[in-house]
C-alpha positions, 0 to 999 in steps of 0.5 A: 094506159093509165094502169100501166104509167101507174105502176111505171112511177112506182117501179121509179120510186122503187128504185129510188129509195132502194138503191142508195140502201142497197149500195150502202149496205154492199160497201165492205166493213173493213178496208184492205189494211184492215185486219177486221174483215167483213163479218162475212168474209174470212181473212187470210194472213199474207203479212204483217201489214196485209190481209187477203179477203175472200168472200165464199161464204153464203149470203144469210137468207133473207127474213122479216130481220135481215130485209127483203133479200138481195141486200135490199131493206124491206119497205111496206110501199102500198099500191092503188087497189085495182079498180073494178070492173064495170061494163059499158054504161052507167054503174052507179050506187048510193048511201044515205048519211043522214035525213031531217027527223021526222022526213022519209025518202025512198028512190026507186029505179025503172022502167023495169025491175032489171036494172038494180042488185040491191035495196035498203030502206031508201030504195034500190042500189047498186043499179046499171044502165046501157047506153041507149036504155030508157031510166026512170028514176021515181022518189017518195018523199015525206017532208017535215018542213015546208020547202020554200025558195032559197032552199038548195040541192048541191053537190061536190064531187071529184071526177077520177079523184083529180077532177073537181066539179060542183053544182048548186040548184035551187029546190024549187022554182026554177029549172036545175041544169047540170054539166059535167066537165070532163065528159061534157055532158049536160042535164035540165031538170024541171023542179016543182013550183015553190013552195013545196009544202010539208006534205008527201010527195012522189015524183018521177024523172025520165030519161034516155041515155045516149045511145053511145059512150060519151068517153069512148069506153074508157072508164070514169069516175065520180065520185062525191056527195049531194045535200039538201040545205034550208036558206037558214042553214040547216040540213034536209039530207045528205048523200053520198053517189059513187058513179062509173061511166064506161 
């Protein structure tokens, strides 16, 4: 349904914008007591004062000078792309923009090899979960820096591109809590003690996906951006997460 008022807004606008040109440029150049025709009518003498206009030349083709045809101007008007097709579950990919010198991260997805189409040096990508399947989701991390309380893991996202959603958590300490609006859906994950010292660290998080779709099968989107920051300011990391949920 949403495909479908999409492009009936703009057949709407369409219309809009072209008819006006279109009625203007239909509108004769001369008038009946003008003895200057329309370039592409021929006149004929019924008196002094009157001329007999008759249109029975062909209209000129159209071409990239002439418009779009039809008397109608040519207008680049961009259309939406159309969205990719997904499958029931979850689908989603991620990017690393950027990671504190001398800190390594890698993620790796499980419980089985199955579940993802790529890896780069940060790990696997590109992956998708059934409702119902079993996700582990295990990272290496080597920190240069001690990680310590106040230090925070945020996100801000846009659900289906209108839909704002954002969520700041602590690094350590105390447990981060998540929910989503739209799909009203709620995640609790337990964070280590503080402080994490500058050390090497390899954690795993389990979970079960739900067993059905919690937005009936019709597609979502998210979209957004995730960054680990020190209390004093600065950036651990910064990631980019494309997620469909279907």
């Amino acid at each position: 349904k949403k495909e479908i008022m999409t492009l009936s807004a703009a057949a709407l606008i369409v219309c809009a914008v072209l008819a006006p040109a279109a009625a203007e440029e239909n509108v004769l150049a001369g008038s009946p007591n003008s003895k200057t025709p329309h370039p592409h009518l021929r006149g004929r003498d019924l008196g002094a004062d009157e001329v007999l206009l008759v249109d029975d030349s062909e209209p000129p083709p159209p071409s990239a000078k002439s418009g779009g045809g039809f008397g109608f101007p040519k207008l680049a008007i961009p259309f939406p792309p159309l969205p990719p097709h997904v499958d029931p579950g979850v689908t989603f990919s991620r990017s690393i923009k950027s990671i504190e010198g001398g800190s390594e991260f890698r993620l790796r997805f499980g419980p089985d090899e199955n579940h993802c189409k790529s890896a780069d040096g940060f790990g696997d990508n590109e992956c998708h979960y059934s409702w119902g399947d079993a996700l582990d989701a295990t990272y290496d991390l080597r920190l240069e820096t001690e990680m310590v309380e106040g230090d925070t893991i945020s996100g801000e996202f846009k659900i289906d591109t209108v839909v704002p959603w954002s969520f700041s958590c602590q690094v350590c300490g105390e447990d981060c809590t998540l929910e989503a609006p739209v799909i009203n859906q709620k995640w609790r994950f337990p964070m280590d003690p503080c402080p994490i010292p500058a050390q090497n660290v390899t954690h795993t998080i389990s979970t079960v996906l739900q067993g059905h779709s919690p937005v009936e099968g019709i597609r979502t989107h998210v979209q957004g951006n995730l960054r680990v920051m020190k209390n004093s300011g600065d950036t651990i990391a910064t990631f980019s997460v494309d997620v469909f949920i279907k």
